[in-house]
C-alpha positions, 0 to 999 in steps of 0.5 A: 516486490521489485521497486515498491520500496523505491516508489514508496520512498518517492512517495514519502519524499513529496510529502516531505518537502512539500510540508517542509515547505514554509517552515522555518529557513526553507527555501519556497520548492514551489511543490506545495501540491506534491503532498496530496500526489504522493499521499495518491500514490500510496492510496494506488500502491495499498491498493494494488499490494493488498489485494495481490496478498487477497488474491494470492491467499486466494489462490493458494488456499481457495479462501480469504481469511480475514481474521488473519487478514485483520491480525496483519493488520493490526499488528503492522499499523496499530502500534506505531500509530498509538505510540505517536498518538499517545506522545503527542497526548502526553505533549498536549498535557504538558502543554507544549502543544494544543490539540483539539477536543476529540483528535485524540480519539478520532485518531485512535478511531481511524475517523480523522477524515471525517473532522475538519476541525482538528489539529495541525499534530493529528490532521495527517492522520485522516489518510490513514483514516481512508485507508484503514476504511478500506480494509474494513471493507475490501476483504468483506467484499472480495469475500461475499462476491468473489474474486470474479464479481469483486471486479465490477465493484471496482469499476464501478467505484471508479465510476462513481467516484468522480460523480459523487465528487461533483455532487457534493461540490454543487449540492452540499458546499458546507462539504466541500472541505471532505471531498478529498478526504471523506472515504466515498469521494476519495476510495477510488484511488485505493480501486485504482490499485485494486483494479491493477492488481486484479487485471495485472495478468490480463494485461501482460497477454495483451500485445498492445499492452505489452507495447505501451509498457515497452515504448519510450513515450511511456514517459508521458503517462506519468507527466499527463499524471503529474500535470492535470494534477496540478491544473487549479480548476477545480471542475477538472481536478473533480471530474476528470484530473483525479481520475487520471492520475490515479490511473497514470501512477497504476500504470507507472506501478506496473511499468516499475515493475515490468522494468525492475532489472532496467536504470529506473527499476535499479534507482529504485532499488538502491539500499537508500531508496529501499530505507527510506521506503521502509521507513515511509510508515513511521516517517510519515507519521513523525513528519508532522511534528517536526514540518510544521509550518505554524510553529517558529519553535527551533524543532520545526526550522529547516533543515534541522526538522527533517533530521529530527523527522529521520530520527523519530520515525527510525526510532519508531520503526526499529523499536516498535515496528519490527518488534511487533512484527516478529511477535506476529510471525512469532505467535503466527508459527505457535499457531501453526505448529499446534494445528493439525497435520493437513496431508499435501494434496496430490498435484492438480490434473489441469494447473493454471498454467497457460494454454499456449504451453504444451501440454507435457510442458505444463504437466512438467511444470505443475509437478517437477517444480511445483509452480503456478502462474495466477492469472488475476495476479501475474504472479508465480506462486510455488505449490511445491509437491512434498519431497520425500520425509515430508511425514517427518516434518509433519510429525514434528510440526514444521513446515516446508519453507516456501519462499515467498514476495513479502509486504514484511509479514506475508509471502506470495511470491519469489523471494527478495533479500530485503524486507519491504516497507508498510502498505 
């Protein structure tokens, strides 16, 4: 997807420099608070780029499976997870670090964000913990209510969160140290990307909408973001500075997006900004054993620790990553290919097609090119009706190539020449 690769890579960079801060030989960036911002802006963008794949798969198939959805998962975000988890278990035991009693596990677990006494080596790990909370749950939930009622779920996460925060702070201060961490005061975030991806369609109707993404002072939605972000009363940033800024980096989600063939969409996607955007996962991972600020070992002295950092998690992301990726698409198409034949279905007699186009327009649309817009997503996704031969290709078990928008493991719309980091 346009852009996506370039803003993880912004994302990843803030928390870089914003732990490289106070380590060894670096010099004071005066941007401590940009970690928790681009952990934000991943929340937002997980968010928005799983529940366009929900939607698509909706569309296309009429079901959400989530046994697949959970097979992706897993194979995309558990084993560079139990790699780091299992060296920093082995660095433990050779005592060249020290954990505490039970990080380990709840690493393993996903239940980091619900530990405040913890390490340094696994704390990071609690934003991953909120995340893989989220897919437990967000499929069930689209699943049991639907695409249509799933929305008002959404809504209603973003209205509460900013209570249940508030709540916590004045009613149960021995848990004040969760609220940023703990899923119930934190997943309005994800919802936030949720939110966009489900009314993303909506919105590009919408004139008013269509001006906002197009006028120059769009550039104050992410610095109105940035700055009540960064306002230290902690009444504003509980009630209302979250909630703004989750909803400024949507917005600016969708306007990279909007404007992918513009200066910034291009920035974004130079080979650089599109590595280090598919390096983010493993980066993020690899980041804390060498940006530690607590240690004076020579591994942890700027800036030789964030070239330390590059190389670990490139190691992690060529040699675990991608290999477990291909084995999925590997095991994916065995699956595929032993399945029984399924005939095509004939092309449907009212396409999800705007109304606003002629009638004879859609029907060339729906049937010479075999292409419907989603209205929840915005996105094309290509049904194509089957070509002549399509009986051979059944009988042999292979499928019509469908080019597709890819996470790196799932399609859903037109294709991109380069492959796109971890969600």
């Amino acid at each position: 997807m346009p852009a996506l690769d370039g803003l993880r890579a912004i994302s990843i960079a803030f928390v870089l420099f914003s732990h490289a801060q106070g380590t060894a030989g670096a010099p004071d960036f005066g941007i401590a608070e940009l970690a928790r911002i681009g952990v934000r802006i991943f929340f937002v963008l997980s968010g928005f780029l799983i529940t366009t794949l929900l939607l698509a798969e909706h569309e296309r198939t009429g079901r959400i499976s989530i046994v697949d959805f959970y097979i992706r998962r897993f194979f995309r975000i558990f084993p560079a997870l139990y790699l780091f988890v299992g060296v920093m278990v082995v660095l433990d035991a050779l005592r060249l670090i020290e954990l505490h009693r039970h990080d380990a596990l709840s690493a393993l677990t996903y239940t980091v964000n619900y530990r405040q006494e913890r390490s340094w080596w696994l704390g990071h790990i609690w934003s991953l913990s909120v995340e893989e909370q989220f897919y437990l749950m967000w499929p069930a939930v689209l699943v049991l209510l639907g695409t249509r009622r799933s929305l008002w779920f959404v809504l209603a996460a973003l209205a509460a969160a900013p209570f249940l925060r508030v709540g916590v702070w004045i009613l149960v201060p021995s848990w004040r140290s969760h609220i940023d961490e703990a899923f119930p005061t934190v997943f309005d975030s994800i919802a936030t990307g949720c939110l966009l991806a489900r009314v993303r369609g909506q919105l590009g109707a919408s004139p008013v909408y269509r001006r906002l993404m197009a006028s120059p002072l769009f550039v104050l939605v992410p610095a109105v973001g940035l700055a009540i972000a960064m306002v230290p009363r902690v009444s504003v940033d509980l009630a209302l500075g979250q909630t703004v800024t989750n909803v400024a980096i949507a917005l600016s989600i969708d306007w990279c997006l909007r404007h992918s063939t513009g200066p910034v969409g291009r920035f974004l996607e130079t080979r650089p900004m599109v590595w280090i955007g598919t390096l983010s996962y493993s980066l993020y991972l690899w980041q804390q054993a060498f940006l530690n600020r607590h240690s004076d070992g020579w591994a942890n002295a700027f800036p030789l620790n964030l070239l330390l950092a590059v190389a670990a998690a490139s190691v992690s992301h060529y040699a675990v990553e991608q290999p477990f990726l291909r084995l999925r698409a590997h095991l994916a198409a065995r699956a595929r290919r032993r399945a029984p034949a399924i005939s095509w279905p004939r092309p449907q007699a009212e396409p999800l097609l705007p109304a606003a186009i002629p009638a004879n327009a859609r029907t060339r649309l729906a049937v010479g090119s075999g292409a419907m817009l989603v209205p929840s997503t915005g996105l094309r996704v290509f049904e194509p009706e089957p070509p002549r031969g399509v009986r051979r290709l059944e009988a042999s078990g292979r499928e019509p190539a469908q080019p597709g928008l890819t996470d790196g493991h799932h399609q859903v719309g037109p294709a991109r020449p380069r492959g796109t980091g971890p969600t």
